[in-house]
Each structure stands twice: as C-alpha cells, then as structure tokens.
mmCIF file of the C-alpha atoms, coordinates in Angstrom:
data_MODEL
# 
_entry.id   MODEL 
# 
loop_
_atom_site.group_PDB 
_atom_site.id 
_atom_site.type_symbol 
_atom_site.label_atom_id 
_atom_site.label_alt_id 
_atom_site.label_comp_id 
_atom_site.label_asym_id 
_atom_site.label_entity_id 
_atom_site.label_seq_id 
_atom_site.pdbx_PDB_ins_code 
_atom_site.Cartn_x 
_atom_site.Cartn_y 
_atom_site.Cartn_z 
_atom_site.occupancy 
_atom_site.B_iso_or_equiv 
_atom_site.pdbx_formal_charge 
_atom_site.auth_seq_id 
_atom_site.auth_comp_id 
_atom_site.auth_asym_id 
_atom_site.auth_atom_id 
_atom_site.pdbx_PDB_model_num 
ATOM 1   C CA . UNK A 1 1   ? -11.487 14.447  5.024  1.00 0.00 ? 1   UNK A CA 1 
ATOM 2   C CA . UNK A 1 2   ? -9.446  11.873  3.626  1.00 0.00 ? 2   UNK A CA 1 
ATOM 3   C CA . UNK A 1 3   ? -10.138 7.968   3.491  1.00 0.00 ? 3   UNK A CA 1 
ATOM 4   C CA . UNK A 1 4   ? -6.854  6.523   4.157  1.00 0.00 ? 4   UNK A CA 1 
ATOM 5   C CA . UNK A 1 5   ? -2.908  8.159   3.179  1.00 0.00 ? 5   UNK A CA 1 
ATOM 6   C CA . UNK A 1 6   ? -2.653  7.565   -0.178 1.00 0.00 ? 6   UNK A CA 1 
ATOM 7   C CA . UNK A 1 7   ? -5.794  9.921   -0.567 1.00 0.00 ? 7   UNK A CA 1 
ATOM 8   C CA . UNK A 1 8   ? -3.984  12.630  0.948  1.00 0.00 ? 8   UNK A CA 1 
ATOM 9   C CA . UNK A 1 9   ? -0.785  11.442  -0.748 1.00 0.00 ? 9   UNK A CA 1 
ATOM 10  C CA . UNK A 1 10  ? -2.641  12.257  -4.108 1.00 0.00 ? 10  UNK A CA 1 
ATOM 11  C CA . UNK A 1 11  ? -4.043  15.354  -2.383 1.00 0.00 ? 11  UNK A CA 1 
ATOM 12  C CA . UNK A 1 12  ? -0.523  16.330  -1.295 1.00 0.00 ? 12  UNK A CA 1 
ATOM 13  C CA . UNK A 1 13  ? 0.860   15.612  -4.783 1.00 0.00 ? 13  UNK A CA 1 
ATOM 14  C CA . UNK A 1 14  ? -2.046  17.437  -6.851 1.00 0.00 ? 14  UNK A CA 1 
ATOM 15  C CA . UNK A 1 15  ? -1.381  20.624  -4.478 1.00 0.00 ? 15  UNK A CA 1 
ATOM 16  C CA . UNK A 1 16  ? 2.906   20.882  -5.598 1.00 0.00 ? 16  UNK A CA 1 
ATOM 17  C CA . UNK A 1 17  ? 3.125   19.659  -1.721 1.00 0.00 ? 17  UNK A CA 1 
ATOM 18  C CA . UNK A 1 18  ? 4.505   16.397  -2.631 1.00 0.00 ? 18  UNK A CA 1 
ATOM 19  C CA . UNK A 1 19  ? 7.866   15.427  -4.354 1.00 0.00 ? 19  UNK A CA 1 
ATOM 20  C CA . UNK A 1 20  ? 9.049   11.552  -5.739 1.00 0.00 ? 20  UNK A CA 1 
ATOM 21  C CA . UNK A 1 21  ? 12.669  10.748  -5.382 1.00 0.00 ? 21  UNK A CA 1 
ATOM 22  C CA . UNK A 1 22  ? 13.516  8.084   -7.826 1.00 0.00 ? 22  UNK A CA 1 
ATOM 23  C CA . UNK A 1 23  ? 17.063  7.374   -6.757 1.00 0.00 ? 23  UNK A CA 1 
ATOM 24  C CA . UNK A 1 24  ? 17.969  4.212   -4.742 1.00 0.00 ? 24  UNK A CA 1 
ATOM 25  C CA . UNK A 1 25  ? 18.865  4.815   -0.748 1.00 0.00 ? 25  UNK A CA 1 
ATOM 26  C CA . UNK A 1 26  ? 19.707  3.157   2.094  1.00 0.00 ? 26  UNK A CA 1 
ATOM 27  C CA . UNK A 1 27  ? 17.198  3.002   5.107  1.00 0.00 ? 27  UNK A CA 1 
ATOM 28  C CA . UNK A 1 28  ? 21.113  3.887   7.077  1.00 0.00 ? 28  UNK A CA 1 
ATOM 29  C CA . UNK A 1 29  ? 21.396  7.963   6.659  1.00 0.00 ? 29  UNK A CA 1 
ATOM 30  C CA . UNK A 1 30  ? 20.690  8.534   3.482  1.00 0.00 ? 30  UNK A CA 1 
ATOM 31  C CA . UNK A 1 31  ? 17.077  8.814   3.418  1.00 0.00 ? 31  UNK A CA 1 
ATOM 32  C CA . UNK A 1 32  ? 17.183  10.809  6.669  1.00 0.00 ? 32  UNK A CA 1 
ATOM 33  C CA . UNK A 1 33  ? 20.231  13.092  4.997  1.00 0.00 ? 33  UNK A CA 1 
ATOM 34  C CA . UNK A 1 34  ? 17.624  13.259  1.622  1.00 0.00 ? 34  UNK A CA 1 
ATOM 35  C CA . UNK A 1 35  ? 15.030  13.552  3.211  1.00 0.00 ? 35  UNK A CA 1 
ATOM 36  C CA . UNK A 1 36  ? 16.626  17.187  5.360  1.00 0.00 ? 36  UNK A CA 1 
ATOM 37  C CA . UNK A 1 37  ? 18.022  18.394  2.339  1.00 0.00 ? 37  UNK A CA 1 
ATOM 38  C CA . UNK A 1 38  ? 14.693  18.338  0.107  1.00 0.00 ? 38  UNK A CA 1 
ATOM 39  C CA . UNK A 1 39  ? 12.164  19.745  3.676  1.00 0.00 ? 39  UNK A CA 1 
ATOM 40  C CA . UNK A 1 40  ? 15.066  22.947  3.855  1.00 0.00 ? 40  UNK A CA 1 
ATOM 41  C CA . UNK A 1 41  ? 15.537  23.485  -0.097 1.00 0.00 ? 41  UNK A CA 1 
ATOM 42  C CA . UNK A 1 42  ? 12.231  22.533  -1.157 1.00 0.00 ? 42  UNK A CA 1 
ATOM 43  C CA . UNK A 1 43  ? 9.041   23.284  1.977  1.00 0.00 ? 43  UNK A CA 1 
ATOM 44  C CA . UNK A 1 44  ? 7.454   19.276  0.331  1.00 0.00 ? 44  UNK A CA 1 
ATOM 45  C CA . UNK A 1 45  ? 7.088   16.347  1.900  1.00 0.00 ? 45  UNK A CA 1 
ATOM 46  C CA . UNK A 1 46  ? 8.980   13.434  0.128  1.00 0.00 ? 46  UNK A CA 1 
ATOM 47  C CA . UNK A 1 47  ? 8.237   10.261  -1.047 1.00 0.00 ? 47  UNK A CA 1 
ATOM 48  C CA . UNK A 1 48  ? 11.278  7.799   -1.721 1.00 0.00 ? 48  UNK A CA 1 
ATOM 49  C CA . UNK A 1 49  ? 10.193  5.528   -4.291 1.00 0.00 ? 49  UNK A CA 1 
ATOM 50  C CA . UNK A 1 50  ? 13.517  3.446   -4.438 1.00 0.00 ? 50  UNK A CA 1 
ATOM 51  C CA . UNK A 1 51  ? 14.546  1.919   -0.972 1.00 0.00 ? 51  UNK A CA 1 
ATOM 52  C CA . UNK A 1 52  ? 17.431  -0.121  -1.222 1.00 0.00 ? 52  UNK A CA 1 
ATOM 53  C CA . UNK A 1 53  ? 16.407  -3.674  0.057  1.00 0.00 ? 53  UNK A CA 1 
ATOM 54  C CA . UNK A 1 54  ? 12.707  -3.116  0.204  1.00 0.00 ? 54  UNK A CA 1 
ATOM 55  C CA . UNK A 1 55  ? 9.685   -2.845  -2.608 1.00 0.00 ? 55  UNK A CA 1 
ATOM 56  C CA . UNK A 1 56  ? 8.319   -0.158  -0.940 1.00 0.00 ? 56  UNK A CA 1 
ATOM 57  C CA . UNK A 1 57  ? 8.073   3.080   -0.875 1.00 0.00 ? 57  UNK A CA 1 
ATOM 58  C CA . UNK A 1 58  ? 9.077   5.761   2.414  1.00 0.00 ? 58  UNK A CA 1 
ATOM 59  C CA . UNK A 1 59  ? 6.920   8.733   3.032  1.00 0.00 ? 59  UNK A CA 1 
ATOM 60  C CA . UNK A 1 60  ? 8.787   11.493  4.863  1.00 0.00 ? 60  UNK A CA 1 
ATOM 61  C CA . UNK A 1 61  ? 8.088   15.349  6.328  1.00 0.00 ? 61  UNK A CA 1 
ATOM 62  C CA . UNK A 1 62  ? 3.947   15.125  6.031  1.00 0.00 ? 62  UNK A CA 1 
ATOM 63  C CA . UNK A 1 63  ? 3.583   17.213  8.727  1.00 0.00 ? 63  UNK A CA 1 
ATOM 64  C CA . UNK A 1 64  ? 6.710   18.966  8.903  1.00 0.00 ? 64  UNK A CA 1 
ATOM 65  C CA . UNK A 1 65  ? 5.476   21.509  6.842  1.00 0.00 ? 65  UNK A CA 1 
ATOM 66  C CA . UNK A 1 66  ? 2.339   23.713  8.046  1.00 0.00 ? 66  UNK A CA 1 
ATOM 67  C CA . UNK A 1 67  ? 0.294   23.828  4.813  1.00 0.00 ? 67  UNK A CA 1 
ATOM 68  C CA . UNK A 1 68  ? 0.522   20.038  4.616  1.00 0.00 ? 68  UNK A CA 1 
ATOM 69  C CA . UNK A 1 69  ? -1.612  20.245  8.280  1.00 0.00 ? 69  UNK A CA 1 
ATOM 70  C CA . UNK A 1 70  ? -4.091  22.496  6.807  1.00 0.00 ? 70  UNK A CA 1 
ATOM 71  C CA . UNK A 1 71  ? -4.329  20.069  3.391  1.00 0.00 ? 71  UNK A CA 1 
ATOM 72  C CA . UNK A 1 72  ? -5.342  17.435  6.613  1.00 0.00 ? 72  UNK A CA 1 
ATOM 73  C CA . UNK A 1 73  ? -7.657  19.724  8.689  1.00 0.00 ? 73  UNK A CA 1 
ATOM 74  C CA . UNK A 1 74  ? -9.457  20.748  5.404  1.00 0.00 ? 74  UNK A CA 1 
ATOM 75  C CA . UNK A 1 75  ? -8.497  24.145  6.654  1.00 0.00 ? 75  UNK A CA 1 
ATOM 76  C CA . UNK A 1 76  ? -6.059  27.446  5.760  1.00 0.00 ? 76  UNK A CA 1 
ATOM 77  C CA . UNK A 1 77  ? -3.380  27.807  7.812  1.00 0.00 ? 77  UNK A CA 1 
ATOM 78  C CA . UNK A 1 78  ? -4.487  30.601  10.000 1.00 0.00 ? 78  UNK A CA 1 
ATOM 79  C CA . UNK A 1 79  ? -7.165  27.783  11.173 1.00 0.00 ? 79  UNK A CA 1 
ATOM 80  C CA . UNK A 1 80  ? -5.254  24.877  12.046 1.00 0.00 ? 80  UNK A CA 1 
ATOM 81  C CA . UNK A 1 81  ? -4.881  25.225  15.830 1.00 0.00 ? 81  UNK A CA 1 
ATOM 82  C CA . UNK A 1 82  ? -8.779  25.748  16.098 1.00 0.00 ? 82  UNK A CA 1 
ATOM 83  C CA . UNK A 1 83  ? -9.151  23.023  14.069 1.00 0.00 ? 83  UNK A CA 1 
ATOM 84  C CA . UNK A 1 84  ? -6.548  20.994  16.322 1.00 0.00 ? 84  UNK A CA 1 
ATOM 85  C CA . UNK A 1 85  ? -8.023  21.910  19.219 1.00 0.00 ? 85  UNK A CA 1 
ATOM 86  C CA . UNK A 1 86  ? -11.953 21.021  18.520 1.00 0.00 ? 86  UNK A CA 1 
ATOM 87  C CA . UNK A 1 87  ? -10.741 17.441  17.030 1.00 0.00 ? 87  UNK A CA 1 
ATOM 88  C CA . UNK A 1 88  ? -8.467  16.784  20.383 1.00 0.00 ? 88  UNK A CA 1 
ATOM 89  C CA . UNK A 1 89  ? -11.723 17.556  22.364 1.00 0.00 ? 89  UNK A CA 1 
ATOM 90  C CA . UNK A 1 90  ? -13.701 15.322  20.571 1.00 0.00 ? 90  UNK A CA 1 
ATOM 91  C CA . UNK A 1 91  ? -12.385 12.420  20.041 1.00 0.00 ? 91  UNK A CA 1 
ATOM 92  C CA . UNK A 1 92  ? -13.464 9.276   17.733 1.00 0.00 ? 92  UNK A CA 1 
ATOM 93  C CA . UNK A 1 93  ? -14.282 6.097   19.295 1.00 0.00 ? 93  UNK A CA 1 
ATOM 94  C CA . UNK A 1 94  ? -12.451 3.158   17.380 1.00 0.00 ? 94  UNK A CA 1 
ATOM 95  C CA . UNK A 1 95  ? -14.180 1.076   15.496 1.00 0.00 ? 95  UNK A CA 1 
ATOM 96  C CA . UNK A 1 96  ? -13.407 -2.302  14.966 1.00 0.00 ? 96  UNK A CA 1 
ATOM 97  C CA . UNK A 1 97  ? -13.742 -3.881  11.002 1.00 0.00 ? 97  UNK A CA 1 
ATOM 98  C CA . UNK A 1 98  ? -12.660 -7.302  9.742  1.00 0.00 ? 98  UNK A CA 1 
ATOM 99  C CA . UNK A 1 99  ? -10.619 -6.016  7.082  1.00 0.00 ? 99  UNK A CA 1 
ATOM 100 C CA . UNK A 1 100 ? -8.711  -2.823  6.016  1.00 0.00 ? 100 UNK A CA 1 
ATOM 101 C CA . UNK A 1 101 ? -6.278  -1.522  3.528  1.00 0.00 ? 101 UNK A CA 1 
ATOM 102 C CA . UNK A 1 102 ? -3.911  -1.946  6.442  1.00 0.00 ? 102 UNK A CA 1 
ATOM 103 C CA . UNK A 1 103 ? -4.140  -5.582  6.023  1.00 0.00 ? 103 UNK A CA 1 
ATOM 104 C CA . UNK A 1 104 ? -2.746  -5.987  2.479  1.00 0.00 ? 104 UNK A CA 1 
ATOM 105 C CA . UNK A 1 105 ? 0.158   -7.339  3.575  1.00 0.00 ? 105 UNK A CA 1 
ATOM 106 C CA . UNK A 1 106 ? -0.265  -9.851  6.793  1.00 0.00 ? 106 UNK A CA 1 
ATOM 107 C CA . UNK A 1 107 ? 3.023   -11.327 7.902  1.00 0.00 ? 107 UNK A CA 1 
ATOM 108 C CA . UNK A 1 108 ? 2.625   -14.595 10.190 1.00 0.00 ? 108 UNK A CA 1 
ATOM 109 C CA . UNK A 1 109 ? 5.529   -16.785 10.284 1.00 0.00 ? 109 UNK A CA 1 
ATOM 110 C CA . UNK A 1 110 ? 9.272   -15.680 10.814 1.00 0.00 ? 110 UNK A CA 1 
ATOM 111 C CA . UNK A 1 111 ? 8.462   -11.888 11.515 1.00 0.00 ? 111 UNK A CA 1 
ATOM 112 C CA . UNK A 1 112 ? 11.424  -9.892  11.467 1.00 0.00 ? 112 UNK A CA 1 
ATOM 113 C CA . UNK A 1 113 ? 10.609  -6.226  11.615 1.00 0.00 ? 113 UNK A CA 1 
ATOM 114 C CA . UNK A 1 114 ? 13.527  -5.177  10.040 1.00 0.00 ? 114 UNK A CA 1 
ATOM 115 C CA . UNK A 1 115 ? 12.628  -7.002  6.478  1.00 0.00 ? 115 UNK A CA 1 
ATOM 116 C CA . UNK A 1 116 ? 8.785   -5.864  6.405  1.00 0.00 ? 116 UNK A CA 1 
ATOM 117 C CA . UNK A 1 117 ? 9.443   -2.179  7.391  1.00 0.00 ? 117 UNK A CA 1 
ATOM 118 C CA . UNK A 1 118 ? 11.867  -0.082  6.058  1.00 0.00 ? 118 UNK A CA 1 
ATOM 119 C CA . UNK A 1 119 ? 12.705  1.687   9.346  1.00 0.00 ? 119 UNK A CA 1 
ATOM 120 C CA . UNK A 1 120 ? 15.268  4.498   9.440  1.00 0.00 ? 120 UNK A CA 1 
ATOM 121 C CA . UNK A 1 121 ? 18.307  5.156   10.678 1.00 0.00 ? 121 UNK A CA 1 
ATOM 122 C CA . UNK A 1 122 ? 19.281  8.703   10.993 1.00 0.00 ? 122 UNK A CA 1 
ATOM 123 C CA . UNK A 1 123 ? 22.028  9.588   13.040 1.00 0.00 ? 123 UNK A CA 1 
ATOM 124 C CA . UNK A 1 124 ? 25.242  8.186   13.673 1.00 0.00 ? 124 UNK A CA 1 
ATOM 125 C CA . UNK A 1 125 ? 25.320  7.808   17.276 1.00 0.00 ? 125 UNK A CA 1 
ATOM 126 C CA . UNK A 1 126 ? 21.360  6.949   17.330 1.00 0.00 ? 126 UNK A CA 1 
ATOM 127 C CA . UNK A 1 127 ? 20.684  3.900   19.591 1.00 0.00 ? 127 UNK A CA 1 
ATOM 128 C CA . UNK A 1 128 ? 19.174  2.198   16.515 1.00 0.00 ? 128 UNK A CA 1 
ATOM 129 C CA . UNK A 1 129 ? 16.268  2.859   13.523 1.00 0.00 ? 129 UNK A CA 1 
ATOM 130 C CA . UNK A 1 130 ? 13.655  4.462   14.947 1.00 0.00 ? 130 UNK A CA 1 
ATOM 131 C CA . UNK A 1 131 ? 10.387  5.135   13.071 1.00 0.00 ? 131 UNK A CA 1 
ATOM 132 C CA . UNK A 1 132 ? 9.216   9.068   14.265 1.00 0.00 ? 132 UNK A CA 1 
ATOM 133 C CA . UNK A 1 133 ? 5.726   8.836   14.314 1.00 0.00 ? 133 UNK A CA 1 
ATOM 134 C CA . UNK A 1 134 ? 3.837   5.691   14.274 1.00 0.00 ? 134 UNK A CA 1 
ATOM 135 C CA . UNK A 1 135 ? 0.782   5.268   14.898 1.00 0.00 ? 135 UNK A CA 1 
ATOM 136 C CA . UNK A 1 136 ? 0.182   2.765   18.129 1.00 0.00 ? 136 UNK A CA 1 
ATOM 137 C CA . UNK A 1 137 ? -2.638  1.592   19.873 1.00 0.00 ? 137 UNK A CA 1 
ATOM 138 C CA . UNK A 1 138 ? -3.018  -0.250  22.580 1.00 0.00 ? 138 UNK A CA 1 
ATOM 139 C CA . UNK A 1 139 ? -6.016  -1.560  24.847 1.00 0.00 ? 139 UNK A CA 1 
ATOM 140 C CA . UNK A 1 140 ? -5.521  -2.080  28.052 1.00 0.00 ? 140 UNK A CA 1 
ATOM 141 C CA . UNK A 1 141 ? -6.535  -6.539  28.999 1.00 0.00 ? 141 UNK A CA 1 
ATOM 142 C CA . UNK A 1 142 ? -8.651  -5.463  32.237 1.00 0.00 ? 142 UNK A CA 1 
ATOM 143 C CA . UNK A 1 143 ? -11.152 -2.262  31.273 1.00 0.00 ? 143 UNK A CA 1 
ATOM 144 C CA . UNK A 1 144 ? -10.980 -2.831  27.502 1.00 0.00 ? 144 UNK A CA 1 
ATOM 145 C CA . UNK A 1 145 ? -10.356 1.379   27.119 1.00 0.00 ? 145 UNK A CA 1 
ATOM 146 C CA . UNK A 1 146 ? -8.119  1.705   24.070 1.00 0.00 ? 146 UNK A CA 1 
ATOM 147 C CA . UNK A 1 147 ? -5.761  4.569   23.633 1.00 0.00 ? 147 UNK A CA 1 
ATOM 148 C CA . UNK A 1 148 ? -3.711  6.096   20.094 1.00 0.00 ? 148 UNK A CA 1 
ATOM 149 C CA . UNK A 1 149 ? -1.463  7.917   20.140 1.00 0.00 ? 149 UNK A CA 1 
ATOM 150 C CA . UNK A 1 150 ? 1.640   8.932   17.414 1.00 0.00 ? 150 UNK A CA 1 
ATOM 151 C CA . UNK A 1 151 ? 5.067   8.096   19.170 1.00 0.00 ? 151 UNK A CA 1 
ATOM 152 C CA . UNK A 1 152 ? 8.567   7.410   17.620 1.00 0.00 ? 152 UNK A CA 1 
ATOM 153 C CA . UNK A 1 153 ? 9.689   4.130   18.021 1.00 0.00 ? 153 UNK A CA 1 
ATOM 154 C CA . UNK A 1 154 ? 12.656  1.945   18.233 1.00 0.00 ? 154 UNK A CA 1 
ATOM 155 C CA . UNK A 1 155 ? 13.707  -1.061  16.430 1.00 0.00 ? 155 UNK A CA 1 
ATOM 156 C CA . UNK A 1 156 ? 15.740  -3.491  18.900 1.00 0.00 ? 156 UNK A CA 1 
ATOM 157 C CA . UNK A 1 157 ? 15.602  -6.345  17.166 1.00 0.00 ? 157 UNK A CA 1 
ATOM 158 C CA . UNK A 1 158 ? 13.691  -8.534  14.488 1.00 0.00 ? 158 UNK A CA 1 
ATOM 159 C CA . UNK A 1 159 ? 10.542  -8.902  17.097 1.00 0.00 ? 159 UNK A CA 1 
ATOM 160 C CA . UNK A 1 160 ? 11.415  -5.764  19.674 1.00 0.00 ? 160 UNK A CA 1 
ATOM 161 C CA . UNK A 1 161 ? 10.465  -2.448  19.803 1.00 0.00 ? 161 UNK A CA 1 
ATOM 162 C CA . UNK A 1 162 ? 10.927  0.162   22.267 1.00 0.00 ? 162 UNK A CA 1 
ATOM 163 C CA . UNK A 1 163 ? 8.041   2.632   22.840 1.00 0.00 ? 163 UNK A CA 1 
ATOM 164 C CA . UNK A 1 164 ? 8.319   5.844   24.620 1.00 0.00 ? 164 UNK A CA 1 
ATOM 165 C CA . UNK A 1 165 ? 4.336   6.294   25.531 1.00 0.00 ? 165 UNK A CA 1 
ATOM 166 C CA . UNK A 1 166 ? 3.111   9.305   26.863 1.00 0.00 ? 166 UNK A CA 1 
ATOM 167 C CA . UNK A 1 167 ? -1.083  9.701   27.950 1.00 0.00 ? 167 UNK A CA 1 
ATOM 168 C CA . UNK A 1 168 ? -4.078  10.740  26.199 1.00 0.00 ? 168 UNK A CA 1 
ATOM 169 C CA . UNK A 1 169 ? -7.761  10.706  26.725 1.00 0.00 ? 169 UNK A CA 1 
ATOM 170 C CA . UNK A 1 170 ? -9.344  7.205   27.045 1.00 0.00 ? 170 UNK A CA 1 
ATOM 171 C CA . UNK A 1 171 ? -12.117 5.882   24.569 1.00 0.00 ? 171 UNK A CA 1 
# 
C-alpha cells in the first residue's frame, strides 16, 4: 500500500496518528524517556525532528500502536491478523534495482556507525544503543537464498554490530 516510509509517515500524520517533537534530545535516554511518555499519554507514534548531534530526524512507536498496523495492512483493526497471516504465507521475492531512495545518502570512507545513525540508547544498564527493529537482510555466499527479517540490533563500535537473528522462510 505504501511506496516507501515517508508515504506512510504522511499517511500516519494525515490520520492524527503521528506527532512532531520539535525540542532538541539526546540519542542517550531522552528520546527513549520522550518517546514512552508521548506512546502512554498520547496512543501516536513520534517523530523527533531535533536530534542533538545529527540532521536527522528519529521515527519512534510505528507499530506500537494497533491502528498504526491497520494504516499498513490497508485494513481495520479487527482484520489485521488475517491480513498478517496471508502476507507471512506469501511472501515477496526481492528484487534487486540499481538505485533507491535508500541510497540518498552512501557513506564510503571512514564509516563510523555511530555519526551516520542516530542509534538509541535507552536504558541505563543497556549493553549499548541498540536500534529495535531494523530491517536486515542477508544472503547466504553458497545457495544465493536471501532472508529479511526485523531484529533489534546493537551498536559495538564505529564498524560493529551485534545481531540477534532468528529464522524465516527462504526466498
């Protein structure tokens, strides 16, 4: 249903699903803390348009919130699960392309993770900053079968990342 996130951003937004916070935060706590307070007072999903060291913006609690799933699906609530359910049985085949709006920004030289990606940092005795649901994919050198998944992710270092993978279905 929608072409990329900032479609369903707009979609979000247009439904009262969607709210801007325009004061600066840290990527350490504060986001996270905002980011609790607004999904328990407020049912939206957040986008933080100030991050302190970065110039962009974080997106937080799409799917935290069981209307915004249905806004995805194209569905009503009471539909979601079927609609869940027929998608996870019928998968799409990736499909390679030479360019996307994922490639606006294409870092080469000196990556450091931590300066591209504002990655957050939620609790105090977390190991690190751990993005919650990123979207991987990874293709296996031998058969060539790709798998995606969404997995939560942690930043070790400027070039590391820990990934907890769990299976799906192979395409």
């Amino acid at each position: 249903m929608f072409a990329d996130l900032r479609s369903f951003l707009r979609q979000l937004e247009a439904s009262g699903k969607l709210v801007h916070f325009g004061e600066e935060l840290s990527t350490e706590y504060e986001i996270a803390a905002a980011s609790r307070y607004i999904s328990e007072h407020s049912n939206k999903a957040v986008i933080f348009d100030k991050v302190k060291g970065y110039d962009i913006p974080v997106v937080t609690n799409l799917f935290g919130i069981k209307q915004n799933l249905g806004i995805a699906f194209g569905v009503t609530e009471d539909k979601i699960e079927d609609a869940y359910m027929s998608r996870a049985m019928k998968p799409v085949k990736p499909r390679l392309v030479d360019s996307a709006p994922v490639q606006e920004v294409v870092v080469k030289d000196n990556i450091d993770i931590r300066r591209i990606i504002p990655v957050l940092k939620y609790h105090e005795k977390d190991a690190g900053a751990y993005m919650t649901s990123a979207l991987t994919t990874v293709k296996d050198p031998e058969t060539g079968l790709r798998r995606m998944g969404l997995h939560r992710i942690q930043v070790k270092d400027k070039d590391t990342v820990g990934v907890f993978l769990t299976s799906s279905p192979a395409l």
